[in-house]
C-alpha positions as CSV (number, residue, x, y, z in Angstrom):
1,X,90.7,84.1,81.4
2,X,94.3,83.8,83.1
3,X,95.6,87.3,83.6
4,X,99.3,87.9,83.1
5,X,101.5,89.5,86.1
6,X,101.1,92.9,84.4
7,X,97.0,92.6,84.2
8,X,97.1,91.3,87.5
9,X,98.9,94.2,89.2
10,X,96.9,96.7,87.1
11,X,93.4,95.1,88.2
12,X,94.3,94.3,91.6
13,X,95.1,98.3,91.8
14,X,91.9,98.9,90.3
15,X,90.2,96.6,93.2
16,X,92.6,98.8,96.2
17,X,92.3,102.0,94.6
18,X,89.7,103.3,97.6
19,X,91.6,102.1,99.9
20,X,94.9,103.7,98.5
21,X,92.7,106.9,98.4
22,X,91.8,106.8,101.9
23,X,95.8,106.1,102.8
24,X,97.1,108.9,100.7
25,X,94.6,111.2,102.3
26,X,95.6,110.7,105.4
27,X,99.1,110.7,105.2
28,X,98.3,114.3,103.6
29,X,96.7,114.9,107.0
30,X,99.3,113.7,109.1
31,X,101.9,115.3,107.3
32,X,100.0,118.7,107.3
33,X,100.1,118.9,111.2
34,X,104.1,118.9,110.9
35,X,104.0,121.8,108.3
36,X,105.9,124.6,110.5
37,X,108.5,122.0,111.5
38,X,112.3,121.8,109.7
39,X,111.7,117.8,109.1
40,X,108.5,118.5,107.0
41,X,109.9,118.9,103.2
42,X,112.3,116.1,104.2
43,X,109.2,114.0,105.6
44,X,107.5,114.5,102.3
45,X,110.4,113.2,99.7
46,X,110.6,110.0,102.1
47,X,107.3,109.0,102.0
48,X,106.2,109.6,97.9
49,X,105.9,106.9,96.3
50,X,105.3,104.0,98.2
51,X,103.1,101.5,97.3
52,X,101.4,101.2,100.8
53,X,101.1,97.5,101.0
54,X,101.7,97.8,104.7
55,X,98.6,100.2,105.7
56,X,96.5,98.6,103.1
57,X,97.1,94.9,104.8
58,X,96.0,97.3,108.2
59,X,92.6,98.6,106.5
60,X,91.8,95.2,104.4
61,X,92.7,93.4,107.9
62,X,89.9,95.5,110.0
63,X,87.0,95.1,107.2
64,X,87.6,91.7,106.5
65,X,86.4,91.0,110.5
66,X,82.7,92.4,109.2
67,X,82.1,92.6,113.4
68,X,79.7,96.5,112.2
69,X,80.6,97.2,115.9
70,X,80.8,101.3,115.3
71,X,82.4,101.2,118.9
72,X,85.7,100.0,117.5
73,X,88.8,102.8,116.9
74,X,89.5,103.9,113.5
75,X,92.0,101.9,111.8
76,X,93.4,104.9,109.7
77,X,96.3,105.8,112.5
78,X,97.5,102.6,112.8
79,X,97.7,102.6,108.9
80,X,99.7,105.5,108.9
81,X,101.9,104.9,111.9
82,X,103.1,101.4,110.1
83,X,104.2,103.2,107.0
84,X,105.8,105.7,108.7
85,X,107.8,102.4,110.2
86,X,108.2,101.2,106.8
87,X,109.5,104.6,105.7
88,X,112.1,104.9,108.6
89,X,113.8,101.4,108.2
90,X,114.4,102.5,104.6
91,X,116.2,105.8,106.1
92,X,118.1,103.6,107.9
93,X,118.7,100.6,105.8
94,X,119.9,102.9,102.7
95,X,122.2,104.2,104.9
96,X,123.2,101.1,106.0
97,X,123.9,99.8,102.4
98,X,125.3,103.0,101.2
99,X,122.5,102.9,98.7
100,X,122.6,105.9,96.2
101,X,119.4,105.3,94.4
102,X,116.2,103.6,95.6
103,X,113.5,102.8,93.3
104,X,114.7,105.3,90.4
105,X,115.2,108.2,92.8
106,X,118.1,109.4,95.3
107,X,117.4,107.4,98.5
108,X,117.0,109.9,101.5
109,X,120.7,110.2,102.8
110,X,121.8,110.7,99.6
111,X,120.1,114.0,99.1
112,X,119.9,115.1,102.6
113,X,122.9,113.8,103.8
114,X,123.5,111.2,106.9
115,X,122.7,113.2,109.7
116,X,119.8,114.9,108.9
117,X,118.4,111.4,108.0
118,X,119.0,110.4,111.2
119,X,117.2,112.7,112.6
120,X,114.4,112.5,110.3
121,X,114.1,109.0,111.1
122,X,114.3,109.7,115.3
123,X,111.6,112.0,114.5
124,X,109.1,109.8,113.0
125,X,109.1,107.6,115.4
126,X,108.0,110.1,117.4
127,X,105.4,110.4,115.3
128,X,104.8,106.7,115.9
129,X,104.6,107.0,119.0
130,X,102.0,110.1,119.5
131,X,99.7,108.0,117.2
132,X,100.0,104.5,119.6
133,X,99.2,106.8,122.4
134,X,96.1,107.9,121.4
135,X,94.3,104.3,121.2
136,X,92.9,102.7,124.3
137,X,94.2,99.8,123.6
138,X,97.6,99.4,125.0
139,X,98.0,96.0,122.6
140,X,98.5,98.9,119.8
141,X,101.7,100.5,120.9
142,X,102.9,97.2,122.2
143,X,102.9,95.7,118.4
144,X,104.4,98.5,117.1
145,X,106.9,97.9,119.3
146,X,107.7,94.6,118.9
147,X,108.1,95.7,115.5
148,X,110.3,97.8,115.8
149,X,112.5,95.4,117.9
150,X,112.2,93.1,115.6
151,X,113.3,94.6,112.4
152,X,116.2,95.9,114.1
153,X,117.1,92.5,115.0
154,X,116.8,91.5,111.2
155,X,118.5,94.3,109.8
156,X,121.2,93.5,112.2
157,X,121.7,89.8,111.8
158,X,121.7,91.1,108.0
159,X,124.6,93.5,108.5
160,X,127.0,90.6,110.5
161,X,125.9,88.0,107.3
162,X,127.2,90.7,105.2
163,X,130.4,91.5,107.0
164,X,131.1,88.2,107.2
165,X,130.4,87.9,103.2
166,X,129.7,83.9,103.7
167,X,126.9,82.0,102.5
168,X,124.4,81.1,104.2
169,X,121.5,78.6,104.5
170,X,117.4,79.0,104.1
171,X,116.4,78.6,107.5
172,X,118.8,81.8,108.4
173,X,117.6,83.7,104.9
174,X,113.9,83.2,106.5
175,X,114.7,84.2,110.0
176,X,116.1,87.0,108.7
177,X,113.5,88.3,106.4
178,X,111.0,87.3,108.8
179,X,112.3,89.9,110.8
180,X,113.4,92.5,108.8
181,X,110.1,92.4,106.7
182,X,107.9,90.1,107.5
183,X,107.6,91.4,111.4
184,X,105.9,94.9,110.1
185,X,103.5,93.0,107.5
186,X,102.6,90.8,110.7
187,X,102.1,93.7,113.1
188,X,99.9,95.3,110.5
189,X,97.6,92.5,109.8
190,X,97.2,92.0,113.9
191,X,96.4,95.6,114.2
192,X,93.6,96.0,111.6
193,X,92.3,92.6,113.6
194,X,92.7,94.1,116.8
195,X,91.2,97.0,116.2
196,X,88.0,95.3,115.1
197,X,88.1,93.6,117.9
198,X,88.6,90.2,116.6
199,X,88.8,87.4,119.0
200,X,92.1,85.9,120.0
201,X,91.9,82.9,117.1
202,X,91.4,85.3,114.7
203,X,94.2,87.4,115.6
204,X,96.6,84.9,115.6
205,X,95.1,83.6,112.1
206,X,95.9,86.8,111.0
207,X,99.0,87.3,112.3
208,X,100.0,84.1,110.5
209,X,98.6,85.6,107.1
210,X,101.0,88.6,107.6
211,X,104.0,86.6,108.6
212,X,104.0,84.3,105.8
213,X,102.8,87.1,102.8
214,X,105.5,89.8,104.3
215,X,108.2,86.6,103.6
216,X,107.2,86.0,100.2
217,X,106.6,89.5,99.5
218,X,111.1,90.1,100.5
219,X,112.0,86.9,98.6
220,X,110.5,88.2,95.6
221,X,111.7,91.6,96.4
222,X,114.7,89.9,96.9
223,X,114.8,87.9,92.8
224,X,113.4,91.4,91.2
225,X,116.8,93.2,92.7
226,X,118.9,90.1,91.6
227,X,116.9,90.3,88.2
228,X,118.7,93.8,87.4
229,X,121.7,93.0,88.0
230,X,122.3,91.0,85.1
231,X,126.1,89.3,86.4
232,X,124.1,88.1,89.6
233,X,121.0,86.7,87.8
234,X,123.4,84.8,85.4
235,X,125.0,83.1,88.3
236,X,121.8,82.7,90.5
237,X,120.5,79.2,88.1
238,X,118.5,76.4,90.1
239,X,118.7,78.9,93.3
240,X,116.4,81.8,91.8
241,X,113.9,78.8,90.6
242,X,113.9,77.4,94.3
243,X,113.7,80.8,95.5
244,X,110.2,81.6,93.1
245,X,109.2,78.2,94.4
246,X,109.1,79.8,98.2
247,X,108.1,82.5,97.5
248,X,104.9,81.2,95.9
249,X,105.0,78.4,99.0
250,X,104.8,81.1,101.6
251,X,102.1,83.2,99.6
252,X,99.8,80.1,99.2
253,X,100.1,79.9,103.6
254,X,99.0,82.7,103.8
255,X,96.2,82.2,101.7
256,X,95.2,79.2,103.9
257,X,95.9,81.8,106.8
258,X,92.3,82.9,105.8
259,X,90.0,80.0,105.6
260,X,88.3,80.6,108.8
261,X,86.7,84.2,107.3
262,X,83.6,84.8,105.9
263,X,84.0,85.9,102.6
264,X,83.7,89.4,101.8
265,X,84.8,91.6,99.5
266,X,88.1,92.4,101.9
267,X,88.9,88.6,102.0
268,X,89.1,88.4,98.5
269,X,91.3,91.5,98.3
270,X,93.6,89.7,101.3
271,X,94.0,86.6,98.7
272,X,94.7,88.7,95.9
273,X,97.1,91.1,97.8
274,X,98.5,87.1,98.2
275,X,98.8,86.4,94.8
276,X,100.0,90.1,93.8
277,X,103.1,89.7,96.6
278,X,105.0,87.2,94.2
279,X,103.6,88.4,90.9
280,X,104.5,91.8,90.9
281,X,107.2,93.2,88.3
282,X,108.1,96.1,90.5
């Protein structure tokens, strides 16, 4: 039986919900060694809430290699330290904006003020950074990095579109999000690959899987924020329809990014995760 978006969301949570356990645990853990610092209550409020996608694609990306080598790292770092990404370009991005509100609650400038979210954002990248020192593997710190460059490239060509208040065409709208969002979904899925020591073909497969899911995961980001504001959606037309239609084009990629895996209980969450990017209501 088909299962509407709302079922769909609700079972594929069901599916994830030991995984989401094992995230939430251990950014407990990671936050706990901070305890005694100033940024620690601050840290806390930034990072409720989220719906992890990011370290989920990370721990869904490692099992899904099946290689049982127990001499790989443990994934669970490089979980943490690409939310903690996610969390600072949200600092950053709200600030950007001048965004009051984020997802029904005050976004983090707005109730700490602009300077200490700065900071707060400086320091967990710190925090990135003491976790990408402490694999071997110097390929770890080097895709976080890119990452990093690389969304601060989007948000940037974002802010001069913006200034510039023109319109502009698909092909920029993609480079853009592919940066801005996309990059950190890709990273991710490359980590948990790496880490399980995939081989090079597999790694880029992968990396392919979490370019094209992080870009239809932003456009439909992008239609539910144009969906609330109900002057915009009027106005949107053939453009939101075209828009839905990309969104489900770039999901169905990176489907197809997964053929060459053996299926497992992982790959099926990967293709799910998939579906769930452009079906979600929230």
């Amino acid at each position: 039986m088909e299962l509407s978006d709302t079922e769909f969301a609700t079972y594929f949570r069901s599916k994830t919900l030991r995984y989401h356990t094992r995230i939430e645990h251990a950014v407990s853990d990671m936050l706990g060694r901070f305890s005694n610092s100033k940024f620690y209550k601050p840290l806390n409020y930034s990072i409720q809430g989220g719906k992890r996608v990011r370290p989920l694609i990370v721990l869904l990306s490692y099992d899904s290699i099946g290689t049982g080598n127990p001499l790989t790292d443990d994934p669970i770092p490089a979980a943490i330290a690409v939310e903690l990404l996610h969390t600072e370009s949200i600092i950053h991005d709200d600030i950007i904006d001048g965004d009051l509100i984020r997802r029904d609650r005050e976004t983090f400038h707005a109730r700490y003020g602009i300077n200490p979210s700065i900071l707060s954002a400086d320091y967990v990248l710190g925090i990135v950074l003491d976790i990408a020192s402490q694999y071997s593997d110097l390929r770890v710190g080097r895709e976080l990095s890119r990452s990093v460059l690389r969304m601060s490239e989007g948000e940037y060509a974002e802010f001069i579109v913006q200034s510039q208040d023109a319109k502009i065409k698909t092909s920029e709208y993609i480079d853009i999000i592919g940066n801005k969002t996309a990059s950190l979904f890709q990273t991710s899925a490359k980590l948990g690959s790496m880490i399980a020591g995939a081989k090079q073909q597999t790694i880029e497969a992968m990396s392919d899987f979490g370019l094209n899911l992080g870009i239809a995961y932003q456009i439909q980001d992008d239609i539910l924020d144009w969906e609330q504001k109900a002057s915009l959606e009027r106005s949107l037309g053939e453009e939101k329809v075209a828009l839905k239609k990309m969104s489900y084009e770039f999901a169905l990629k990176a489907k197809g990014s997964l053929s060459h895996l053996q299926r497992s209980e992982a790959h099926e969450r990967l293709e799910e995760l998939a579906e769930f990017a452009v079906r979600r209501r929230f």
